[in-house]
TORKE-693230 format. One record per residue (C-alpha): residue in three letters; x, y, z. Coordinates in nm, 4 decimals, decimal comma, m for minus. Each point is the difference from the previous one (the first is absolute). Layout:
<"ala"; <X; Y; Z>> ...
//
This chain:
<"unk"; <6,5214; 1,8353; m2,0330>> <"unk"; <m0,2235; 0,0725; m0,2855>> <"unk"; <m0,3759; 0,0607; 0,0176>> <"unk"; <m0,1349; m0,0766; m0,3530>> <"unk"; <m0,0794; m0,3551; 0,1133>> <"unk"; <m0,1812; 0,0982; 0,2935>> <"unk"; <m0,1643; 0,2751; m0,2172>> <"unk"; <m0,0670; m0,2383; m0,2603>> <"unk"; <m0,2002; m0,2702; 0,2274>> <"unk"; <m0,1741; 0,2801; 0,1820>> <"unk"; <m0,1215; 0,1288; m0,3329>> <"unk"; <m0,1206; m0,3754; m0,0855>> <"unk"; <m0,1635; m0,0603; 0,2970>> <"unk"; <m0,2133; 0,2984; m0,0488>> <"unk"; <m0,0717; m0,0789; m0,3897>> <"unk"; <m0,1138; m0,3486; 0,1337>> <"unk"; <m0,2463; 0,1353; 0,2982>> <"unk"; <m0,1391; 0,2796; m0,2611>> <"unk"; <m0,1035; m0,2601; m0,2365>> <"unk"; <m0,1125; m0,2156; 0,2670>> <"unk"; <m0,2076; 0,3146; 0,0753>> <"unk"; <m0,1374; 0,0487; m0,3279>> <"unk"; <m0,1059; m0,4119; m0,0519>> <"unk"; <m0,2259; 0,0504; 0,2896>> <"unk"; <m0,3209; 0,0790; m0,0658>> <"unk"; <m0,1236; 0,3334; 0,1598>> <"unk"; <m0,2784; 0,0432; 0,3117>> <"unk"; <m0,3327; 0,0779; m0,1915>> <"unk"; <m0,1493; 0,3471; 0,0872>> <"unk"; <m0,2988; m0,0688; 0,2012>> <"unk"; <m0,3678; 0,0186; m0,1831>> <"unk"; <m0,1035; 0,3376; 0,1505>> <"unk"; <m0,3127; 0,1571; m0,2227>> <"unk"; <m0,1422; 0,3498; 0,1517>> <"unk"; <m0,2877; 0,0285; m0,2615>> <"unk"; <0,1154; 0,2618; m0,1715>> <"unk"; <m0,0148; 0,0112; m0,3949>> <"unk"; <m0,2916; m0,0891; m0,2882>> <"unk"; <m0,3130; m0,1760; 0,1392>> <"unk"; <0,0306; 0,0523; 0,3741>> <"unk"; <m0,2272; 0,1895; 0,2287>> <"unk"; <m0,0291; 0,1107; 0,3378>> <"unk"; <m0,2340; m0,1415; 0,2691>> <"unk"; <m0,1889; 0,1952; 0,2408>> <"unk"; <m0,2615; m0,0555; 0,2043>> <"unk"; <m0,2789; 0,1362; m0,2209>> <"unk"; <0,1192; m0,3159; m0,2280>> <"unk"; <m0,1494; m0,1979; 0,2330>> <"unk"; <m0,3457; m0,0912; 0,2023>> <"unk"; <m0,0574; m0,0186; 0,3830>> <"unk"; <m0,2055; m0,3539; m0,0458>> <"unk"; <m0,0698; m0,0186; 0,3962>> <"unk"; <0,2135; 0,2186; 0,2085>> <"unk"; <m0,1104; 0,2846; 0,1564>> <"unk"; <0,0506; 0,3632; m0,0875>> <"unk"; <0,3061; 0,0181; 0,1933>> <"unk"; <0,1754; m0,3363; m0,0984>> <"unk"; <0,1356; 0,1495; m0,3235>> <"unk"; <0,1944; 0,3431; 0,0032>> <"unk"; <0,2232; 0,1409; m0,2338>> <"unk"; <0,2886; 0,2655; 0,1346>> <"unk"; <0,3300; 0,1642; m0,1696>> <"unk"; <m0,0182; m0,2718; m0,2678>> <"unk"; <m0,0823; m0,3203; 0,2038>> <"unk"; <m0,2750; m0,2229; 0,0517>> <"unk"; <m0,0436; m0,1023; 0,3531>> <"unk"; <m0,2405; m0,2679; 0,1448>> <"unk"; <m0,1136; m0,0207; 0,3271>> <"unk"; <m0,0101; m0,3510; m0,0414>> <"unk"; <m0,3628; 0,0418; 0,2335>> <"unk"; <m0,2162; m0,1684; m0,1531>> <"unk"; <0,1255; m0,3134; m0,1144>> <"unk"; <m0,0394; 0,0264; m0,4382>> <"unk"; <0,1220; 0,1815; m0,2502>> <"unk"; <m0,0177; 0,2540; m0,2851>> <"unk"; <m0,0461; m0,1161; m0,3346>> <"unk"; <0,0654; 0,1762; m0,4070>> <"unk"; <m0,2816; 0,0833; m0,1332>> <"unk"; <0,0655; m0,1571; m0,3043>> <"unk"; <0,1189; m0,3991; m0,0674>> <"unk"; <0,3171; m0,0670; m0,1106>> <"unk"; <0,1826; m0,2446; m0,2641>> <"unk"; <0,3800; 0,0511; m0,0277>> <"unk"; <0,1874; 0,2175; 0,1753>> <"unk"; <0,3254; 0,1387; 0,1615>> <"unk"; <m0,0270; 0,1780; 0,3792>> <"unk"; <0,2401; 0,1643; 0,2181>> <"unk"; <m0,0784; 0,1080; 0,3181>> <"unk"; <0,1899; 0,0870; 0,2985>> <"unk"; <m0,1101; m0,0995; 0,3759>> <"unk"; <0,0711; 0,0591; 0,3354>> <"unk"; <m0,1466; m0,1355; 0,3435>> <"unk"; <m0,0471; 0,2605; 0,2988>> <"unk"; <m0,0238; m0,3014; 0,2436>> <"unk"; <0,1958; m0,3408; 0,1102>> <"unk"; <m0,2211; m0,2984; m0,1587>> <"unk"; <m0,1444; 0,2133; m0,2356>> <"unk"; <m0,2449; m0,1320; m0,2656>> <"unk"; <m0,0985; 0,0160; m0,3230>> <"unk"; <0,0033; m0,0400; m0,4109>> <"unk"; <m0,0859; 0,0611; m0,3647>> <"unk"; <m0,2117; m0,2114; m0,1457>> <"unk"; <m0,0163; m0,0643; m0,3763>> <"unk"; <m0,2223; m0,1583; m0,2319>> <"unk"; <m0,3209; m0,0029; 0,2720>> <"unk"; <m0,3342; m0,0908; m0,1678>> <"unk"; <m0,2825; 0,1699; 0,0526>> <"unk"; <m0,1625; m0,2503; 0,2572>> <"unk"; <0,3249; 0,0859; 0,2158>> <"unk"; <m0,1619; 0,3396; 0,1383>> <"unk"; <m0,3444; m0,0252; m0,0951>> <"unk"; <m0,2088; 0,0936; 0,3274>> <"unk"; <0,2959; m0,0412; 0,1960>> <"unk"; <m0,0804; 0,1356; 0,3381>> <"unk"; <0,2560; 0,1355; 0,2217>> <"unk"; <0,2310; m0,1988; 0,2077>> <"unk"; <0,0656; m0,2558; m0,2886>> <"unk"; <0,2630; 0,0077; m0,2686>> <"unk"; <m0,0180; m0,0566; m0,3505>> <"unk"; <m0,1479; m0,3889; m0,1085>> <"unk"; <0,2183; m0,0189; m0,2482>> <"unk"; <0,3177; 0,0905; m0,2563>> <"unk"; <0,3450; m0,0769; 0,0026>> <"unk"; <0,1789; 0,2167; 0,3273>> <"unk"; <0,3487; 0,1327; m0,0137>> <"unk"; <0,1094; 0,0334; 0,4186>> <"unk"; <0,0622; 0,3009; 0,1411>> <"unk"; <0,1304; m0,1005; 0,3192>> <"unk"; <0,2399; 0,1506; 0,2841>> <"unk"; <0,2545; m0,1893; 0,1180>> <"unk"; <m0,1167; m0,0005; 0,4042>> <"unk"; <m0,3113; m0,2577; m0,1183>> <"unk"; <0,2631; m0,2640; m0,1059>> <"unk"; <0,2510; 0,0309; 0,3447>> <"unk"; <m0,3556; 0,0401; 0,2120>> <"unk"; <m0,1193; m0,2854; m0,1440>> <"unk"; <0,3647; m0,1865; 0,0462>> <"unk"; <0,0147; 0,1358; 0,3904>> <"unk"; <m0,3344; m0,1491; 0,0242>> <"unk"; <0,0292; m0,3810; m0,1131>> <"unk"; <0,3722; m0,0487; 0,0353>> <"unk"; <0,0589; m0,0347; m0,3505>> <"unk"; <m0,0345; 0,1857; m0,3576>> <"unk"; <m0,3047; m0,0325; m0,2346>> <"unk"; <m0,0519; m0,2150; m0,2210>> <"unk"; <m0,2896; 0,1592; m0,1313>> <"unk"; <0,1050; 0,3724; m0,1155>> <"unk"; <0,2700; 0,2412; 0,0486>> <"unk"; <0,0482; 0,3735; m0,0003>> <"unk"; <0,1852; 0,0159; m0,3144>> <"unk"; <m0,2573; m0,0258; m0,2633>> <"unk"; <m0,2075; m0,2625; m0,0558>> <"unk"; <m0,1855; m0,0313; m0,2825>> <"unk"; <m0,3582; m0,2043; 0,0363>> <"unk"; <m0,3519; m0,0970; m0,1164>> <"unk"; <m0,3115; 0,0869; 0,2256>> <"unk"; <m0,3255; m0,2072; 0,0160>> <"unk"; <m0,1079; m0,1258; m0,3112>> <"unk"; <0,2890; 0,1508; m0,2264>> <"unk"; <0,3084; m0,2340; m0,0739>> <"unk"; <0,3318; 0,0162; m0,1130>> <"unk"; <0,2902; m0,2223; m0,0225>> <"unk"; <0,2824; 0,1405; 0,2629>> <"unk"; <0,3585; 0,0273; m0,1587>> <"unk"; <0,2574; m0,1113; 0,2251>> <"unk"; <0,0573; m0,0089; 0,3028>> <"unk"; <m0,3503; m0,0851; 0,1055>> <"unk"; <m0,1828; m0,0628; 0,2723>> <"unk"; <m0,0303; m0,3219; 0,1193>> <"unk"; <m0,3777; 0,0105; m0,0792>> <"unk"; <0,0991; 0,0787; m0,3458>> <"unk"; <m0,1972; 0,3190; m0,0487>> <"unk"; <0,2589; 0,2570; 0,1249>> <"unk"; <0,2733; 0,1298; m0,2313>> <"unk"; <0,3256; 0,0985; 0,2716>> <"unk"; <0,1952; 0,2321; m0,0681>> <"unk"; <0,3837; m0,1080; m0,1106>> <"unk"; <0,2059; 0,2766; 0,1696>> <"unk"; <m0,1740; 0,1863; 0,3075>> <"unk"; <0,0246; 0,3879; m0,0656>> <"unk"; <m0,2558; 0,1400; 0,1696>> <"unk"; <0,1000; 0,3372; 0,2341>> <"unk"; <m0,1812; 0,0231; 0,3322>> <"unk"; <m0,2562; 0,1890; 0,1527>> <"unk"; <0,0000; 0,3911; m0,1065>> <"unk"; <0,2487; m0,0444; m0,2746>> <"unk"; <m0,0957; 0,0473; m0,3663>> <"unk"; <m0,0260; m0,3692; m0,2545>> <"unk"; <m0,0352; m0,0166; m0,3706>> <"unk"; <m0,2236; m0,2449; m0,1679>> <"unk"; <0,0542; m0,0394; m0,3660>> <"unk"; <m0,3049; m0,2318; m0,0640>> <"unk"; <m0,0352; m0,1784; m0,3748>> <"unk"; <m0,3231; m0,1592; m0,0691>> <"unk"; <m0,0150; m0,1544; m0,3671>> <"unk"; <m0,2449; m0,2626; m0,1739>> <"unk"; <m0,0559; m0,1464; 0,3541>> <"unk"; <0,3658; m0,0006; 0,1008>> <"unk"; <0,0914; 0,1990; 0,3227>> <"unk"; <0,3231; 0,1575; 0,0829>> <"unk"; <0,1478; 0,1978; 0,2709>> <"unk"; <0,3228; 0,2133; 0,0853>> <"unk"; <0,0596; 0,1156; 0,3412>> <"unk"; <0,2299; 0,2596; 0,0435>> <"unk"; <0,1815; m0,0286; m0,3668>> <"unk"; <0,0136; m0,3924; m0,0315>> <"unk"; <m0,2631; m0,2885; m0,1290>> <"unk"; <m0,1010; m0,2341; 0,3086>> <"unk"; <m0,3336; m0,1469; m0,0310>> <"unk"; <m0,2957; m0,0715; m0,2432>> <"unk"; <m0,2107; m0,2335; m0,1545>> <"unk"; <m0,1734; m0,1448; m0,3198>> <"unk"; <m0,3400; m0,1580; m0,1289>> <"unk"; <m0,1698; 0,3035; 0,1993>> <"unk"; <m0,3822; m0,0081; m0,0510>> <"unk"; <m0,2010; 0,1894; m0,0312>> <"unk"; <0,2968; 0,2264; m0,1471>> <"unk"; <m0,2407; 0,2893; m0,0631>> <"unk"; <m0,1079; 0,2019; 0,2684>> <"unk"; <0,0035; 0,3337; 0,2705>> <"unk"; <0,3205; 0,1237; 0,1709>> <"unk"; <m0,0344; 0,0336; 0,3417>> <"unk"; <0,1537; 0,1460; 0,3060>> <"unk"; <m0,0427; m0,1478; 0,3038>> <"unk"; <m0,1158; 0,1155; 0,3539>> <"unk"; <0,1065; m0,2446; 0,2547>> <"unk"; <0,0582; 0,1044; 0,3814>> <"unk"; <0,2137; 0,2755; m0,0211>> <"unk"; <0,1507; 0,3481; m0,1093>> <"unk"; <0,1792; m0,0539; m0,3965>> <"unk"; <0,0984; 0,2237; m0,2601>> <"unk"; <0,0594; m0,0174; m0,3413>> <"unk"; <0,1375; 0,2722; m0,2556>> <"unk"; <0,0984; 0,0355; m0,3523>> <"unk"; <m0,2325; m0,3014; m0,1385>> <"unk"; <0,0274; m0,0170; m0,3708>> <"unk"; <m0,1454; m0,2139; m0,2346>> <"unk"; <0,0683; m0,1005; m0,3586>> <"unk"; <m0,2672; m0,2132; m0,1961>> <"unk"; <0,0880; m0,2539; m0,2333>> <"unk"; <m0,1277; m0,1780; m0,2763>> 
//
């Protein structure tokens, strides 16, 4: 019996699933920026001011910055900032732990802040582990509503912003889209993108939350102290015009 027919429709069937193959479009690489190249700068602690911890709520060690997260507050630039680019990584050292960055505070926001309070005001990026969302689930029977552990994106006090979606059903809170967020003791990237009053974020490589119409869209960058052992490393920061 001859083979060339069999050979023949195997050969087709291939041609046909290669060009199948190449009219699909391929997976796009994930965003992943490090902060490396023209314009960025490294973060450390000296970057930034201790507005009302105390001596020991700030440390730096091999590279990190690690907050006590006693008092409640947080550490601030010491300059204001317009537009900019930041990259940070963060890790919790507890279950439930808390905590954020902050952009575009006003001055008012730590301005004889005494300790135990965090700051007034400025647009907060979450830094959350995922143990405060299941606690929080075990507790009432059912998710939030109200915030996850993937990285919300938010106005405090008197700043606004409008939430890109998924909100929150109170229409402040910007959910994230895809939840990405590695648990307590492992390391997360932020890639955070704050233009002309429009922020975005990336956890871990991809775009999930943000907002527009930010005011005020000027402001401080801020780290937050809030309950509990975090630590950040290689912050960078590009400014933009």
């Amino acid at each position: 019996m001859s083979t060339r027919p069999k050979l023949f429709a195997g050969a087709l069937i291939l041609g046909l699933c290669a060009a199948a193959t190449q009219d699909e479009p391929a997976a796009l690489p994930r965003a992943f920026i490090d902060g490396t190249g023209p314009g960025w700068t490294a973060l450390t602690l000296k970057d930034f001011v201790n507005v009302n911890g105390t001596d020991d709520t700030w440390s730096e060690k091999d590279g990190s910055i690690l907050c006590t997260g006693v008092p409640l507050g947080g550490a601030r630039t010491e300059r204001m900032l317009d537009n900019f680019e930041l990259v940070l990584e963060w890790r919790h050292h507890a279950p439930a732990g808390n905590s954020g960055v902050f952009l575009w505070c006003p001055e008012e926001a730590f301005t004889d802040l005494p300790p135990g309070q965090l700051p007034r005001s400025g647009i907060e990026v979450q830094v959350l582990d995922l143990a405060y969302e299941t606690r929080y689930e075990e507790k009432n029977g059912k998710p939030s509503n109200w915030f996850t552990s993937h990285g919300d994106v938010f106005p405090v006090g008197a700043s606004s912003m409008k939430p890109f979606a998924p909100a929150a059903p109170n229409g402040r809170r910007s959910f994230p889209s895809a939840r990405l967020t590695r648990g307590v003791g492992e390391w997360n990237h932020y890639y955070v993108r704050a233009i002309n009053g429009e922020v975005r974020l990336w956890v871990n490589g991809q775009e999930v939350s943000g907002g527009s119409e930010c005011k005020p869209s000027r402001g401080y960058l801020a780290l937050e102290s809030e309950g509990s052992l975090v630590e950040f490393r290689n912050l960078r920061l590009r400014e933009l015009p």
